[in-house]
Backbone as CSV, one residue per row, in Angstrom:
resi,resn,N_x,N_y,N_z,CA_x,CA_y,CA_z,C_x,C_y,C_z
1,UNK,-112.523,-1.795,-10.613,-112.898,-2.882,-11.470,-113.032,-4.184,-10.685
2,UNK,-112.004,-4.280,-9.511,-111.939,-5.194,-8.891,-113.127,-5.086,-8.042
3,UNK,-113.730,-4.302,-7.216,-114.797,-4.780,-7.054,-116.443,-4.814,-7.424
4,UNK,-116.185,-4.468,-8.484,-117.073,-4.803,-9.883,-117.462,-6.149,-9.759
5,UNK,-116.405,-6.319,-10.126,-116.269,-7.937,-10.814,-116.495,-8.841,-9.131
6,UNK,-116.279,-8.345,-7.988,-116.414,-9.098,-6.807,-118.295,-8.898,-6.384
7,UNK,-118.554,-7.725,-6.867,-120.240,-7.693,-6.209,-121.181,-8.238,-7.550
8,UNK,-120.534,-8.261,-8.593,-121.523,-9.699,-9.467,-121.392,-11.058,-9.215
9,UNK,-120.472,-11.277,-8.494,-120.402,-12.898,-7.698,-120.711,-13.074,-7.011
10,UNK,-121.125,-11.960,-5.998,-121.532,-12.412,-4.951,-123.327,-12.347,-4.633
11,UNK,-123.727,-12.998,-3.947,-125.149,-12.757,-3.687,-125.732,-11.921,-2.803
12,UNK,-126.656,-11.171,-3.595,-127.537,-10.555,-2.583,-128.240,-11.047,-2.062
13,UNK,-128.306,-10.239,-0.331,-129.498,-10.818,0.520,-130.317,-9.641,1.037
14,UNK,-131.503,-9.689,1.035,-132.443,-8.689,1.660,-133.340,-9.468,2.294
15,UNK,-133.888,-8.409,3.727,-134.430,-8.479,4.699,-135.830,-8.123,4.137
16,UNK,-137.042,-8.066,4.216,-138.344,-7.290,3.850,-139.504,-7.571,3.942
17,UNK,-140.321,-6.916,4.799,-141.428,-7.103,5.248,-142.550,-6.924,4.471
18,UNK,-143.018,-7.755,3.364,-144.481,-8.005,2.661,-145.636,-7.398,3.561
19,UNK,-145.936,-7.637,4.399,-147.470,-7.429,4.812,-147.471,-6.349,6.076
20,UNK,-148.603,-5.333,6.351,-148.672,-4.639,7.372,-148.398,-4.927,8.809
21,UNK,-148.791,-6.492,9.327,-148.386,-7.075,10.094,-147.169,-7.334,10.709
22,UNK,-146.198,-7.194,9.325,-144.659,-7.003,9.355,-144.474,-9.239,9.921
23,UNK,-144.804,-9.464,8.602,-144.199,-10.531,8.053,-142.833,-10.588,7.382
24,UNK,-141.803,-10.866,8.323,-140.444,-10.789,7.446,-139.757,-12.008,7.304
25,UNK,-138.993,-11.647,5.760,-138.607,-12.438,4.709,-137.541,-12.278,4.446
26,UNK,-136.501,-13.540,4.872,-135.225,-13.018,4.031,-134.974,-13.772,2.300
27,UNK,-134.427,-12.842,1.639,-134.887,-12.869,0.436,-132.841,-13.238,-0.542
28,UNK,-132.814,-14.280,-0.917,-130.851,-14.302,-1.105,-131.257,-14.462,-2.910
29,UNK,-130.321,-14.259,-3.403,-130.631,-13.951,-5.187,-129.061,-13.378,-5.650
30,UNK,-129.041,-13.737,-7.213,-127.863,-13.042,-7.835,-127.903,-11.545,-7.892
31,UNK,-129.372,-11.053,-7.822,-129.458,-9.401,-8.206,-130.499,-9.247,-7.604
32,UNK,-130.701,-8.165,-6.893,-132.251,-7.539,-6.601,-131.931,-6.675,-6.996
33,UNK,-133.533,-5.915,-7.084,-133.703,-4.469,-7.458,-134.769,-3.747,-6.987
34,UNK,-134.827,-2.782,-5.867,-136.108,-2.200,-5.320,-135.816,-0.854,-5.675
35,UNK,-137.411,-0.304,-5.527,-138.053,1.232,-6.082,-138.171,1.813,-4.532
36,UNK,-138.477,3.299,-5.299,-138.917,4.409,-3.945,-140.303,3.635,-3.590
37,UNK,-141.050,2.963,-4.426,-142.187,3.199,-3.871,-142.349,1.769,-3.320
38,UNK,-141.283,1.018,-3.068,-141.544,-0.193,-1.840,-141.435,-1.429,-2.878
39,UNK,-141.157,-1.863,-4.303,-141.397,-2.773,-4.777,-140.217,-3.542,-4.505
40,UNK,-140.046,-4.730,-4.993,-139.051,-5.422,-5.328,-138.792,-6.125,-6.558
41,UNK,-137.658,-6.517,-6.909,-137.654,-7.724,-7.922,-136.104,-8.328,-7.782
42,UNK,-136.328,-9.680,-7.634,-134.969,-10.571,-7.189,-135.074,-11.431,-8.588
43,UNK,-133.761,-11.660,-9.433,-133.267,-12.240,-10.112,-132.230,-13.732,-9.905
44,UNK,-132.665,-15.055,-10.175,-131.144,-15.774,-10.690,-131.462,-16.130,-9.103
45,UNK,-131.972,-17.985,-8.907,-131.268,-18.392,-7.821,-132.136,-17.801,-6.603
46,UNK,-132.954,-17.584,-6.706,-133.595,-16.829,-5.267,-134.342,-18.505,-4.376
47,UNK,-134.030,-17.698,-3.389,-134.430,-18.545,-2.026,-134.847,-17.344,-1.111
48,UNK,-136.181,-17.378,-0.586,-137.296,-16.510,0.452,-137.078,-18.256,1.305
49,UNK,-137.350,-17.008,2.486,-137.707,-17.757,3.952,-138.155,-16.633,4.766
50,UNK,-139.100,-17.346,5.487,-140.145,-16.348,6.481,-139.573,-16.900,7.286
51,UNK,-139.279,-15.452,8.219,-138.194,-15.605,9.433,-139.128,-16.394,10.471
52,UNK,-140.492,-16.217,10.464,-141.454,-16.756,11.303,-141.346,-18.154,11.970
53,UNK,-141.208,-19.018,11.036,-141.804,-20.255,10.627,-140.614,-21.048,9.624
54,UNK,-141.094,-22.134,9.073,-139.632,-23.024,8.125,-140.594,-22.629,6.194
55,UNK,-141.224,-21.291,6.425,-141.569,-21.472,4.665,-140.017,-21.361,4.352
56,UNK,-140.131,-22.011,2.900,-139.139,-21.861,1.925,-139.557,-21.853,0.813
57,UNK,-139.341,-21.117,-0.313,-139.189,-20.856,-1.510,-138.614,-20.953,-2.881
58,UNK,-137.905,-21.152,-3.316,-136.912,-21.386,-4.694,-137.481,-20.900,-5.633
59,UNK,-137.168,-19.749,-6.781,-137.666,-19.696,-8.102,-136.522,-18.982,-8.511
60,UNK,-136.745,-18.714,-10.468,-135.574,-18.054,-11.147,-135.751,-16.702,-10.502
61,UNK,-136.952,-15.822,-10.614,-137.324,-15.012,-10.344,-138.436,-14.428,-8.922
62,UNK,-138.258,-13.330,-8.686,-139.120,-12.794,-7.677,-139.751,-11.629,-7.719
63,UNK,-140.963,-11.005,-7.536,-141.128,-9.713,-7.734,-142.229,-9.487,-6.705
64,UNK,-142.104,-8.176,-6.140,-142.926,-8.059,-5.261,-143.582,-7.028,-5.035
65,UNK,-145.127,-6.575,-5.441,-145.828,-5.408,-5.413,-146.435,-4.902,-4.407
66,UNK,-145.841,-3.794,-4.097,-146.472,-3.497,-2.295,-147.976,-3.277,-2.875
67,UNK,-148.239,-2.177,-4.027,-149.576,-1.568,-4.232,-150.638,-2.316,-4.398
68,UNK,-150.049,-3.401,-5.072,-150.562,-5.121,-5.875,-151.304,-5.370,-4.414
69,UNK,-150.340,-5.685,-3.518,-150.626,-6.943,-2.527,-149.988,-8.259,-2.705
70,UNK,-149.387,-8.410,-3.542,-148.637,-9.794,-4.243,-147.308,-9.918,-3.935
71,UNK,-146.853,-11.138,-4.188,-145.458,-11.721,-3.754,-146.024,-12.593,-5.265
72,UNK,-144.913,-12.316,-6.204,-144.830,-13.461,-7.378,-143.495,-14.162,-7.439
73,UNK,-143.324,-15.661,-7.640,-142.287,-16.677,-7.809,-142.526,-17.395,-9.666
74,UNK,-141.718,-16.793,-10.245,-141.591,-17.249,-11.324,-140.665,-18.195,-11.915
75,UNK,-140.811,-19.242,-12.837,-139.735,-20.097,-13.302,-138.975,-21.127,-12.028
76,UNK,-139.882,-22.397,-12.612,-139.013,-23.342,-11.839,-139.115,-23.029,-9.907
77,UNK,-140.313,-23.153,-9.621,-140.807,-22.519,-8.114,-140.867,-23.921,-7.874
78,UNK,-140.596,-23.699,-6.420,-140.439,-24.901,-5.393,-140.611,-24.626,-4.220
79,UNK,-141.742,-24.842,-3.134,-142.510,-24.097,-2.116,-142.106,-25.417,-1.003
80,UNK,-141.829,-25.298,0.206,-141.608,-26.033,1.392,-142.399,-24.685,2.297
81,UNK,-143.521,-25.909,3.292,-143.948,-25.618,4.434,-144.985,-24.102,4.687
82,UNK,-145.566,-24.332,3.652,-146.572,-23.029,3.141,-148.162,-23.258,4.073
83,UNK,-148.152,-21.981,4.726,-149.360,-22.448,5.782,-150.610,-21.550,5.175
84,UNK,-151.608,-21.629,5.343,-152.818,-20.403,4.398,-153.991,-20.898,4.901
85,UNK,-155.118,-20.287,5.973,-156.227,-20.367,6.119,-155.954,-21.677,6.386
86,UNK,-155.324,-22.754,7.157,-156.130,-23.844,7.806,-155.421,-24.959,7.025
87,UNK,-154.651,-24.542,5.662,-154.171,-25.748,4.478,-153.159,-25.533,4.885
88,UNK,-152.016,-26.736,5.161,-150.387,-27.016,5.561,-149.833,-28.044,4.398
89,UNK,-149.426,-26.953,3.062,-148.540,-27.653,2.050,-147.453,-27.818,2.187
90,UNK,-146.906,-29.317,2.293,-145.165,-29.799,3.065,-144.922,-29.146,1.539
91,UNK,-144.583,-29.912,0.848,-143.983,-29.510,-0.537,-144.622,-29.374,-1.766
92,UNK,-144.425,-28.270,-2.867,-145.209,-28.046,-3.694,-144.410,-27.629,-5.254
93,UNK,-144.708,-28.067,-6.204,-143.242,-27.689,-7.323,-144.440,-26.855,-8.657
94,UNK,-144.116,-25.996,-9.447,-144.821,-25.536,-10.639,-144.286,-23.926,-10.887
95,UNK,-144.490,-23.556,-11.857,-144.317,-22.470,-12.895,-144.440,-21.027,-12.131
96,UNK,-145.468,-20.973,-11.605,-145.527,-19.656,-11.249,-146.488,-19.505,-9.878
97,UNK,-146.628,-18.863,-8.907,-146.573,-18.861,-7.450,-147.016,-17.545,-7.142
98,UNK,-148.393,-17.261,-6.945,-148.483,-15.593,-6.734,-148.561,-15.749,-5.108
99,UNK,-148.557,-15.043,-3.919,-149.245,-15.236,-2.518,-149.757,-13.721,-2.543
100,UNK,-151.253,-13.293,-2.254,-151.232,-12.239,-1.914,-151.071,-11.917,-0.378
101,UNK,-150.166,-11.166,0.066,-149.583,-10.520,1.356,-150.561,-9.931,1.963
102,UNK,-151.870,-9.358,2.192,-152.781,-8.908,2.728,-153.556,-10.175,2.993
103,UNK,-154.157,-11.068,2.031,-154.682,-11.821,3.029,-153.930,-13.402,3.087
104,UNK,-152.969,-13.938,2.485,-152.511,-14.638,3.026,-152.542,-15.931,1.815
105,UNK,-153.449,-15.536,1.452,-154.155,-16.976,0.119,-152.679,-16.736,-1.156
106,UNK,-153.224,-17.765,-2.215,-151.776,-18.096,-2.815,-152.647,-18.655,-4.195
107,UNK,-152.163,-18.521,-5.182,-152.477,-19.437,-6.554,-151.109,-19.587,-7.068
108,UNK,-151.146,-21.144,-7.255,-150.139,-21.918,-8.071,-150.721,-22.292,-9.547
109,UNK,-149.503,-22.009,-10.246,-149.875,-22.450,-11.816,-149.049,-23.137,-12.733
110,UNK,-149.315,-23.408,-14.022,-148.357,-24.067,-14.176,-148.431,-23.952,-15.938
111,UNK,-147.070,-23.758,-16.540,-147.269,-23.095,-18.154,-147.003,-24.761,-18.468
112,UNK,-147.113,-24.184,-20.453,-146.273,-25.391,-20.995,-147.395,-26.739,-20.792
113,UNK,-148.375,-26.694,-20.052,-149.006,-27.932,-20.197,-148.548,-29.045,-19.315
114,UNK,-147.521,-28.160,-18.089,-146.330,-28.918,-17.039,-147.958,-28.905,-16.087
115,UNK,-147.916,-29.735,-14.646,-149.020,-29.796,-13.658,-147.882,-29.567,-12.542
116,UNK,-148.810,-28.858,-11.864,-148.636,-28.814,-10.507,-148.866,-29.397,-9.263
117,UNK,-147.676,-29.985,-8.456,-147.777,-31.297,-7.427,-147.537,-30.559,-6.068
118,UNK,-148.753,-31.442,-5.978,-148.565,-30.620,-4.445,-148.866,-31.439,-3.207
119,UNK,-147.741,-31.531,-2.257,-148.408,-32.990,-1.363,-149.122,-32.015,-0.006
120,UNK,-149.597,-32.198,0.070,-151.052,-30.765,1.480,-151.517,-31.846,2.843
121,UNK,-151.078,-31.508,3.850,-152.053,-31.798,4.926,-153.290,-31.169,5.231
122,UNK,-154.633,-31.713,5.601,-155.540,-30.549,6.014,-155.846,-30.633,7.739
């Protein structure tokens, strides 16, 4: 029981490589949950960082479809140091955050009628 109650307090962290290239991500959250067939989904508190480089991430949620091609950030997303085809976004805040992992591109959105801010070098 006792350590029940010790591995729901504590946070998970996973290691995981999105793209064929072997782009890796460490991934920290209250809960993950991955399949046989390569997916993911991180719950509560998640923070991604690409071991590469200084991206950073924040959302409630995470889910990640190998078959898709997608990396989704849901609820309350907050993006630091996001690089894509030539665009260098320092910081970026809104609703929902897809990146597809094959080629690299990204759509930000935003529910509720909230906008999405985004400060971008080109």
């Amino acid at each position: 029981m006792k350590s029940v109650l010790l591995a729901s307090v504590l946070f998970l962290l996973a290691e995981f490589s999105f793209a064929e290239e072997l782009t890796n991500y460490t991934i920290t959250s209250d809960s993950q949950i991955n399949t046989l067939e390569g997916d993911l989904e991180a719950m509560g508190n998640v923070v991604i960082k690409r071991n590469s480089d200084n991206f950073e991430a924040n959302s409630d949620k995470l889910t990640f479809d190998k078959d898709g091609k997608f990396l989704k950030l849901t609820g309350n997303v907050s993006v630091k140091n996001l690089e894509s085809d030539g665009i260098s976004i320092e910081e970026t805040f809104g609703d929902e955050l897809t990146i597809f992992t094959d080629t690299g591109l990204f759509e930000f959105k935003s529910q509720n009628k909230n906008r999405v801010t985004t400060k971008i070098k080109f």
